[in-house]
C-alpha positions in Angstrom: 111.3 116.1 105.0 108.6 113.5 104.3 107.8 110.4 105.5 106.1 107.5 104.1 105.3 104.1 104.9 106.6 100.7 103.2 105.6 97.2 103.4 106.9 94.3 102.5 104.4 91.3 101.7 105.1 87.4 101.5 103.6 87.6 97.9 100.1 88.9 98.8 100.8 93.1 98.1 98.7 92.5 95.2 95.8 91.3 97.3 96.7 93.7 99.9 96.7 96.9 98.4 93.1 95.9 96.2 91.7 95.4 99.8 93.1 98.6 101.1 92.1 101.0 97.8 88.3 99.5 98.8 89.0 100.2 102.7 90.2 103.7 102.8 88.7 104.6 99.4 92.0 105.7 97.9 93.3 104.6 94.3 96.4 102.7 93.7 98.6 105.7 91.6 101.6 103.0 90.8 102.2 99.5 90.3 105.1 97.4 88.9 105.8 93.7 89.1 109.5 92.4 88.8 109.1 91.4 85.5 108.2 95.1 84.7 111.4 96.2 85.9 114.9 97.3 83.5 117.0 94.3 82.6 119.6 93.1 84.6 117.6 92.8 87.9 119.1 90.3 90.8 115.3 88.8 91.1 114.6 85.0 90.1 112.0 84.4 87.3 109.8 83.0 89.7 109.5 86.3 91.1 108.1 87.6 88.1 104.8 88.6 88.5 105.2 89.6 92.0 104.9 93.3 92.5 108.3 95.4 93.0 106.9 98.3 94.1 103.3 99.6 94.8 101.8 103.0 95.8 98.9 104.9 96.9 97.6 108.5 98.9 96.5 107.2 102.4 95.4 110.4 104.0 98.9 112.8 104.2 101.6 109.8 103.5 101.7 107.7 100.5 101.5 103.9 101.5 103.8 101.8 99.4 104.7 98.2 99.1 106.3 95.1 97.5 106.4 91.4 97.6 109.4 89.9 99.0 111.5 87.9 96.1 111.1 84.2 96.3 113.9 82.9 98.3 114.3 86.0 100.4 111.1 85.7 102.9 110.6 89.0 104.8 107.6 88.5 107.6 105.9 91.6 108.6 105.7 93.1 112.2 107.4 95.1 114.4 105.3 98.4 114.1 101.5 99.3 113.6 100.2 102.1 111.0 98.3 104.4 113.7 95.2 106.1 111.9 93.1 108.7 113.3 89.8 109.8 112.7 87.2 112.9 112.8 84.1 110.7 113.6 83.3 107.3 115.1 81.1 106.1 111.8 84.8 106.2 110.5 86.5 104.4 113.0 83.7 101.8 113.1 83.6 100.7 109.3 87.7 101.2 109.0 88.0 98.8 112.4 85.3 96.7 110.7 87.1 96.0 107.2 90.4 95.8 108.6 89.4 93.3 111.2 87.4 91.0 108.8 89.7 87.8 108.4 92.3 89.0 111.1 92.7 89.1 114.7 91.5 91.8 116.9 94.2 92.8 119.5 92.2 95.4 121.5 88.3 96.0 121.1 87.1 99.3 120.3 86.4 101.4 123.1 87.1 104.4 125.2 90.6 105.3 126.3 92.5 107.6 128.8 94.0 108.8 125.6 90.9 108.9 122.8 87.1 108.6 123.0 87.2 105.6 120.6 90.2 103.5 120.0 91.1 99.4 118.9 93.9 97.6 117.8 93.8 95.1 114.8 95.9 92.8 112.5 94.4 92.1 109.1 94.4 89.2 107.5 97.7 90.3 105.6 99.3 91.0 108.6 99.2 94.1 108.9 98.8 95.8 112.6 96.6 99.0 112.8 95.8 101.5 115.1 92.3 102.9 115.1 91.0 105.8 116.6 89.5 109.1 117.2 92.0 111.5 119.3 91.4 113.0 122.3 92.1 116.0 123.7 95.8 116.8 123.7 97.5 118.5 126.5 98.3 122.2 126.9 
C-alpha cells in the first residue's frame, strides 16, 4: 500500500505548487486544468482554467492537488504535512520559505520529542510540521 497526500486549494494550486517546486526543490511531474479534461465533465466553464489535478515527488509520497470548482468552496485544514529533516540548515530555510507570508504557530526550537522543531501555515493555508527527529525509543 501507498500513501499520498492531496489538497484541495480555493483556486490558488497553481500558485501553490510553483511555490512549493522552488521550496523543496522538486519538479511538478503532472498538471491538468479542467478544461484539459475529456468532455462531458460536471465542472462549470468558469472553472476552466483551474487545475484538476496536480502532482509532484516530495521526499517518499507524491504531493498532489486541485482547485476546488467554482461554486463548490472546499477550505483547507484539519491536518498538517509533518516533514522531517537530516540537518538544521534544512529545517531553517524549509521553516523560512514556508513561513514567509503565513502565520507561525510554534517557533522553532528544541522539543522533548526532536532537537529542532516549528509549526507553520503558509500563506496558502497549508499547515506544516518542521523538524529534525529525535531519538526514538527502544
Amino acid at each position: 500500500m501507498k500513501t499520498n497526500l492531496h489538497i484541495v486549494f480555493p483556486g490558488t494550486c497553481r500558485e501553490a505548487f510553483a511555490f512549493y517546486e522552488k521550496t523543496f526543490g522538486s519538479k511538478i511531474q503532472f498538471s491538468m486544468t479542467y478544461s484539459d479534461a475529456p468532455g462531458g465533465s460536471p465542472v462549470p466553464e468558469s472553472s476552466n482554467d483551474l487545475i484538476i489535478h496536480t502532482a509532484m515527488p516530495l521526499n517518499n509520497v507524491i504531493l498532489m492537488g486541485c482547485d476546488a470548482p467554482k461554486g463548490r468552496p472546499q477550505t483547507i485544514g484539519g491536518f498538517q504535512v509533518a516533514i522531517s529533516c537530516d540537518d538544521e540548515a534544512h529545517v531553517n530555510r524549509l521553516y523560512s520559505a514556508l513561513s514567509e507570508g503565513g502565520s507561525v504557530q510554534m517557533p522553532l526550537g528544541k522539543t522533548f520529542w526532536s532537537p529542532l522543531f516549528g509549526m507553520v501555515t503558509d500563506k496558502f493555508g497549508v499547515a506544516w510540521m518542521i523538524g529534525i527527529d529525535g531519538p526514538q525509543p527502544a
